[in-house]
Phi, psi and omega in degrees: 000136208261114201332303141007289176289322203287340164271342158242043112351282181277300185306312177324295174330285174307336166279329153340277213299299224252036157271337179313305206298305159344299160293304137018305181254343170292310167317341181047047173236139157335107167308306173294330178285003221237286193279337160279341176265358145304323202268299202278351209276329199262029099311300160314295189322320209270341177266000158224058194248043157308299157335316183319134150308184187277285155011280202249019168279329183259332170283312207267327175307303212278340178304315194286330167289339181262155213255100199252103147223234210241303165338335185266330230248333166246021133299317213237336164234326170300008149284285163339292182303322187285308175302321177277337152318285186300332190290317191294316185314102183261157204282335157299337197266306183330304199292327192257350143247036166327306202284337166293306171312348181248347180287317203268005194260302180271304201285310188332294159340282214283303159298346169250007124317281205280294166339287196275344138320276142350314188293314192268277243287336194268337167273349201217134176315021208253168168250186201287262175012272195317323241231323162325290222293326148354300195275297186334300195300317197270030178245003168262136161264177177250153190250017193255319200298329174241007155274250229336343177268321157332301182307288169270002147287318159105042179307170166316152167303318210287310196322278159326234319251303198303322202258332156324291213277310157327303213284334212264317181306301189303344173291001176261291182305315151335300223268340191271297183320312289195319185254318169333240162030298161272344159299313196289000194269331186275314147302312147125341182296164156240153204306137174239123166349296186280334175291330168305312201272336213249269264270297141006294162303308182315283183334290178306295181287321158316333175277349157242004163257343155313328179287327156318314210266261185359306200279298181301324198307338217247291165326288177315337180276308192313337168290341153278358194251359198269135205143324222224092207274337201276331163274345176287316174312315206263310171325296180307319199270324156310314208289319212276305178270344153297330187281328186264331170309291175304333189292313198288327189255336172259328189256339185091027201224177155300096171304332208285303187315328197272346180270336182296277206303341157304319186296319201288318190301330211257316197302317192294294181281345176307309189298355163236334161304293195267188180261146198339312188276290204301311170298327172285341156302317172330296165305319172314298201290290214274013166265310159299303205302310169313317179260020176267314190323291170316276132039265173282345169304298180275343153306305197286349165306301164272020143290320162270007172318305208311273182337282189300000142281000183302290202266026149336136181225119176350298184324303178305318172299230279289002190264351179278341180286320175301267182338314201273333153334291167353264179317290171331292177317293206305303172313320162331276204319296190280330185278332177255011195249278179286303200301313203281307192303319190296329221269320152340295191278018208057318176314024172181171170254159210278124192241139192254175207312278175323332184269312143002295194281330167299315188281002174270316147315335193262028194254075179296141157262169165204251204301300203300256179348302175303310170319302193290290169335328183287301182310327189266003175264353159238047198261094180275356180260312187315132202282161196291339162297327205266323188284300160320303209261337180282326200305317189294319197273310198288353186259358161278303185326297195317305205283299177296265214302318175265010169246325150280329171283306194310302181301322213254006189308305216278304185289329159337297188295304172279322189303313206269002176110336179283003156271007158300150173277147159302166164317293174319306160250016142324290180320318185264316193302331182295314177293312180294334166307310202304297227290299229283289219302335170295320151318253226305358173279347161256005183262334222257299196297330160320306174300318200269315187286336185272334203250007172059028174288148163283169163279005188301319211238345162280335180279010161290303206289320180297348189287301208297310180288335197276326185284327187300325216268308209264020155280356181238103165292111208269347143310007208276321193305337149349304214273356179292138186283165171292314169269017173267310180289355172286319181310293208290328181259354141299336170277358183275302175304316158326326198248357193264310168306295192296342161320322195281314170327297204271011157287326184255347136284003149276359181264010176045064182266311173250166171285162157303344174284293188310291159327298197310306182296313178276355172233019159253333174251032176250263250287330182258329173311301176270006157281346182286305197288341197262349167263352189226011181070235186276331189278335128344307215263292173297290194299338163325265193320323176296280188322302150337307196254347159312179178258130204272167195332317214294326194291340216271316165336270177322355183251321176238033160264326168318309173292330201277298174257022146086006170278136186257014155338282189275354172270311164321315198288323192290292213305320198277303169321317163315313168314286173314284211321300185310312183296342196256335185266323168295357167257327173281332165315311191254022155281318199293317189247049139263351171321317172287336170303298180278345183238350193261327223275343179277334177294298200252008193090155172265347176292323197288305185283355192271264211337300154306347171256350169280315171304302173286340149310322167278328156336302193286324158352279182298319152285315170328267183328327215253321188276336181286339174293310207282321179291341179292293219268329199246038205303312207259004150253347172316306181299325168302274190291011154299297181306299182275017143298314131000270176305309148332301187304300170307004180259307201299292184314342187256345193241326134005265184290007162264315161314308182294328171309307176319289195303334149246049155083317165353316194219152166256177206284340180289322159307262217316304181297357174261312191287321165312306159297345191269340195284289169346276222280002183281293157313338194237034133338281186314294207281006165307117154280061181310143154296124181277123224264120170198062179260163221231128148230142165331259205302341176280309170285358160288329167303325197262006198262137159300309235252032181195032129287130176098338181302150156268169221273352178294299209306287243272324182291309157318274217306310167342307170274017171246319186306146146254138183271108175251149168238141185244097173296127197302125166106019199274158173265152193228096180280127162299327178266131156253133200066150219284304167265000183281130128275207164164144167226168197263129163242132183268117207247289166239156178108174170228143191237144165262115167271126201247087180266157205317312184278040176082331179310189138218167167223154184264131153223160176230220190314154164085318183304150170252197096243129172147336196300343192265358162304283210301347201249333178244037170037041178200150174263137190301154175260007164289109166286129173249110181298136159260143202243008171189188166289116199245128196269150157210164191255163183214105184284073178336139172298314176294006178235032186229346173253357153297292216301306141006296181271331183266335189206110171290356175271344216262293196278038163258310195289321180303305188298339172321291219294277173009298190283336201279304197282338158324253172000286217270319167292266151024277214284309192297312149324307186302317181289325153313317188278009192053015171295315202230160197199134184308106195279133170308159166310161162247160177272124210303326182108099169121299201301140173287174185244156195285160145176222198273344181281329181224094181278018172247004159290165188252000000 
């Protein structure tokens, strides 16, 4: 075909495509049912456009020309379609309802293979193979045909998310069944389970640590790419046909699995690796693709009914009628069967009776299920009856689920409700009418007085807000319990934080590493609040403020091999991180002052602002523990927050000078560089230096005062330098037969002893020594109550040390004896030997008895 047609072909198509969504929606018809009856009209049309003018007589010729086979459909758009899915997605909402999605993406799949195998085979002259690979095909739903109905009704989020996320797996569990199925069809053997079963896994979980491994690889490039918004972009779109191509041809995996995870790696992380502005182009462009992607797929799709529906057979209606039972029945079974018993057991989360019913309609088939019916008609050792009954049933099948599931999806949808607002957020959108319209009814009479409007014409405008205000009851928030609006305005905030995050990284205040580290843990802070409210909220904050994997990791590569590298680096993340939620904290909650309290009331907003008060609290500390021990990078990342912040407000306003025109684009472009070189001195983020050396922390020890420098250089090399992070616990035993005991150099430590007490130590103080000295272990647990340097003494290098200096093991045998005592005292009173002795009498002093019965 000669290139010339073949391109205004495809432009004719698209000059089609982009008249559909409109019409779609005037027509109240399924943008896909809508394209799919386009898609069949020009399939007929194009083998009898004899009639035809020249124009489109030469369009519908150059239509009948193109070379549709099953390789376009998955090479060439089905990459497209799965990578702009997985990208839109987010990954949390994903991650958190997995276990159903995977119920209905694999087990689902699979039974409804073995239904409609066993089912035909048993009704139909076909054999059992053929008629599994039946089912393999017609067991991917399609996910465009019924988000797009989601879409424009306004279903749950969650709702959308379970049939996205079905729709995106299960075409891999399909595409595996589906090529097992034809080997064995091709050999003539019979399927064996564990070979299915084996092959199937192998396919699936490989296909996502390749899609893995592609996808962080493509993340790690954007930071060379970042600037070049035209290269991040064109980067993404390789990556969507490279992830599937190597997976399917080179690794021996699932393209489809390899391509979702990859969509998801570059949607979770992308958006702080390349820059801000690049990613929402990023979503715009990959939105275009998808719906050019989409589009045409199912045009090309239904273009080819007419041909696969040519030699229809009575026999064939009633078995595709048969088919469509099934399949039904089978998706029945795992959605009102399998999904409530898990949800029962715990083992998955519990999807309700409407949201059930919607995913059994909503199991649409399309492109992917035709593509594969194609692929087995151009299978030539598959015999030619067999090749005719997949081509025919699956493309009735295909035809029925979007004119019957597809037409009643909608109607479904509003009888049970879910396109409705909940109570709740009836309730705050009806309070926000209030708010607002009372606002603009004084910016708008402001406005009509400084522009000289008469009043004639304001009181028109005032008609229209007096009819607005009284269709709205502005009591309904009332009608809210106190702890449903405390819940509704912690989640207003909860979404609000991660917007100021991911606001500071476009004004590039933080990096990317941080933003990554800080808007993965505002999504669970606001996934904590949107399931437990305020109690949600306070265990939220605790969990915040732990110490994350990466520092706890790093401590103990520190311990193990005493380099203080990856802990320095983890301790400065920590840093940044804490300075940056403490500044958003005490945004949020004037945020709540001026934005929450008109909405929810001030009792409602006093709660919520005493709750992030005890937050910034609770940061305050945590950044004062780090600034005592650290003073002078404490000062450093001021300045260079600082210095950010003031980068960000100069290169603003010059942007804004740009727009109105004030400076031209070569000006900007000069001030911009001087803006760099002015900040960014400052806005260098050193490592935080916290190597620990043995002889600088031997000085600081009281108790190896008066040693001579032979005594203090032994002690050094025996000693190790630990650092203790606040609330860390400090094991005396190391290793299975090993003690140790602690000299405390900075910082402070707690001992949590056995009869409930505690003691506090500090700079100079040991503890661990009464392990080592009565060769057995003590029951005091030891704490750290801030960063603490402390040296750590092996026992076999603590009966040297002993042996060799006698000044050393005098002072030690002191403390040893005093707490030997103390311990001592403490038994006898336990055992009930000694009993607590009166004051004595001072003389003078009355006695306690019956003459003065108010003494204690």
């Amino acid at each position: 075909m000669k290139i010339g047609l073949l391109v205004f072909g495809l432009a004719g198509l698209l000059a089609l495509i982009s008249f559909m969504p409109p019409l779609a929606g005037r027509l109240r018809l399924p943008y896909s049912v809508l394209l799919a009856i386009a898609g069949f009209v020009l399939g007929v049309v194009i083998h009898v456009h004899g009639w035809a003018p020249g124009v489109v007589g030469d369009f519908l010729d150059s239509l009948q020309h193109f070379e549709i086979s099953s390789e376009t459909f998955l090479f060439v758009f089905l990459p497209v379609l799965l990578f702009e899915t997985a990208l839109a997605m987010n990954i949390r909402r994903l991650l958190d309802d997995i276990s159903p999605i995977l119920v209905m993406a694999i087990v689902a799949v699979v039974v409804c293979t073995l239904a409609v195998g066993f089912s035909l085979a048993a009704i139909s002259p076909y054999g059992l193979v053929v008629c599994l690979m039946l089912g393999a095909i017609v067991a991917t739903t399609d996910p465009v045909a019924v988000v797009g109905i989601f879409r424009e009704v306004g279903a749950p989020r969650r709702l959308t998310t379970l049939v996205e996320g079905e729709s995106l797996f299960n075409d891999a569990a399909s595409i595996a069944l589906y090529s097992v199925l034809l080997g064995v069809l091709f050999t003539g053997g019979e399927p064996s389970a564990l070979e299915v079963a084996r092959s199937f896994l192998i396919s699936f979980l490989g296909g996502g640590l390749a899609g893995l491994a592609m996808g962080r690889l493509a993340t790690a490039l954007f930071g060379w790419l970042r600037g070049w918004p035209a290269a991040e972009v064109t980067l993404t779109v390789a990556l969507a046909y490279l992830t599937f191509f190597v997976a399917e041809h080179y690794l021996g995996v699932s393209g489809v699995v390899a391509t979702v995870i990859a969509g998801l790696v570059v949607g979770s992380s992308g958006r702080t690796r390349m820059s801000p502005t690049t990613f929402e182009q990023l979503e715009g462009a990959w939105a275009q693709f998808g719906f050019w992607a989409n589009s045409l797929i199912f045009l090309f799709a239904a273009m080819l009914i007419p041909r696969m529906m040519a030699e229809i057979t009575w026999m064939e209606v009633f078995l595709i009628l048969v088919l469509f039972v099934v399949t039904l029945a089978a998706r029945a079974v795992i959605i009102y069967g399998l999904l409530p018993v898990l949800g029962r057991l715990r083992l998955s989360t519990r999807v309700s009776r409407s949201y059930r019913a919607v995913m059994l309609l909503g199991g649409l088939r399309g492109a992917v299920s035709l593509a594969l019916a194609l692929a087995v008609t151009e299978q030539h050792a598959v015999p030619h009856d067999a090749r005719q009954f997949i081509a025919v049933a699956t493309t009735g099948f295909v035809l029925m689920t979007l004119f019957i599931n597809g037409l009643t999806l909608r109607p479904l949808i509003a009888r049970l409700g879910l396109n409705q607002l909940s109570p709740v957020d009836r309730i705050l959108r009806d309070q926000a009418q209030v708010v607002e319209l009372e606002s603009l009814r004084l910016r708008i009479a402001e406005v009509a007085h400084n522009e000289h409007v008469g009043q004639e014409v304001l009181g028109r405008l005032n008609t229209v807000f007096d009819a607005s205000q009284a269709s709205v009851d502005a009591s309904q928030v009332h009608q809210l319990s106190m702890d449903e609006r405390v819940a509704v305005g912690m989640g207003i905030l909860a979404g609000r934080e991660e917007e100021m995050f991911f606001a500071a990284l476009k004004a590039q205040v933080v990096d990317w590493r941080t933003a990554e580290s800080l808007l993965a843990r505002a999504e669970r802070l606001g996934d904590a609040v949107r399931q437990g409210g305020m109690a949600g909220f306070e265990a939220g904050i605790e969990a915040d403020l732990r110490y994350a994997k990466g520092l706890r990791l790093a401590l103990r590569l520190h311990h193990l091999t005493g380099r203080p590298f990856w802990l320095g680096r983890a301790l400065a993340q920590r840093f940044t991180n804490l300075m940056s939620k403490w500044a958003v904290a005490r945004r949020l909650i004037q945020f709540a002052r001026t934005d929450v309290q008109p909405l929810l009331g001030a009792e409602v907003t006093d709660a919520i602002i005493a709750a992030h008060q005890r937050r910034l609290a609770l940061l305050d500390g945590a950044l004062q523990a780090m600034a005592l021990q650290y003073p002078s990078y404490a000062q450093h990342m001021q300045a260079s927050y600082l210095a950010r912040m003031a980068r960000s407000m100069e290169l603003a306003r010059y942007r804004d000078m740009l727009a109105q025109n004030l400076i031209n684009g070569e000006t900007y472009a000069d001030l911009v560089k001087q803006v760099e070189t002015r900040w960014g001195p400052l806005e260098q983020q050193n490592d935080l230096d916290i190597s620990l050396s043995a002889a600088d922390l031997v000085k600081r020890v009281s108790l190896f005062e008066g040693l001579d420098d032979a005594m203090m250089a032994a002690i050094s090399k025996v000693l190790k330098p630990r650092l203790a992070v606040p609330g860390q616990e400090i094991p005396t035993r190391v290793g299975r037969n090993s003690r140790a005991m602690y000299f405390v150099a900075s910082g402070a430590v707690v001992l949590d002893l056995p009869d409930g007490t505690t003691a506090e130590l500090g700079s100079g103080q040991i503890f661990g020594e009464m392990a080592l000295v009565l060769h057995q272990d003590f029951q005091a647990q030891a704490r750290s109550l801030g960063y603490s340097r402390l040296l750590m003494l092996h026992e076999k290098d603590f009966k040297k040390l002993l042996g060799r200096f006698p000044a050393l093991n005098e002072k030690i045998d002191a403390i040893v004896r005093q707490r030997l005592r103390a311990v001592e005292v403490w038994r006898q009173f336990e055992s009930g030997e000694r009993q607590h002795e009166p004051l004595p009498d001072l003389g003078g002093a009355p006695s306690a008895g019956k003459d003065n019965p108010g003494a204690a």
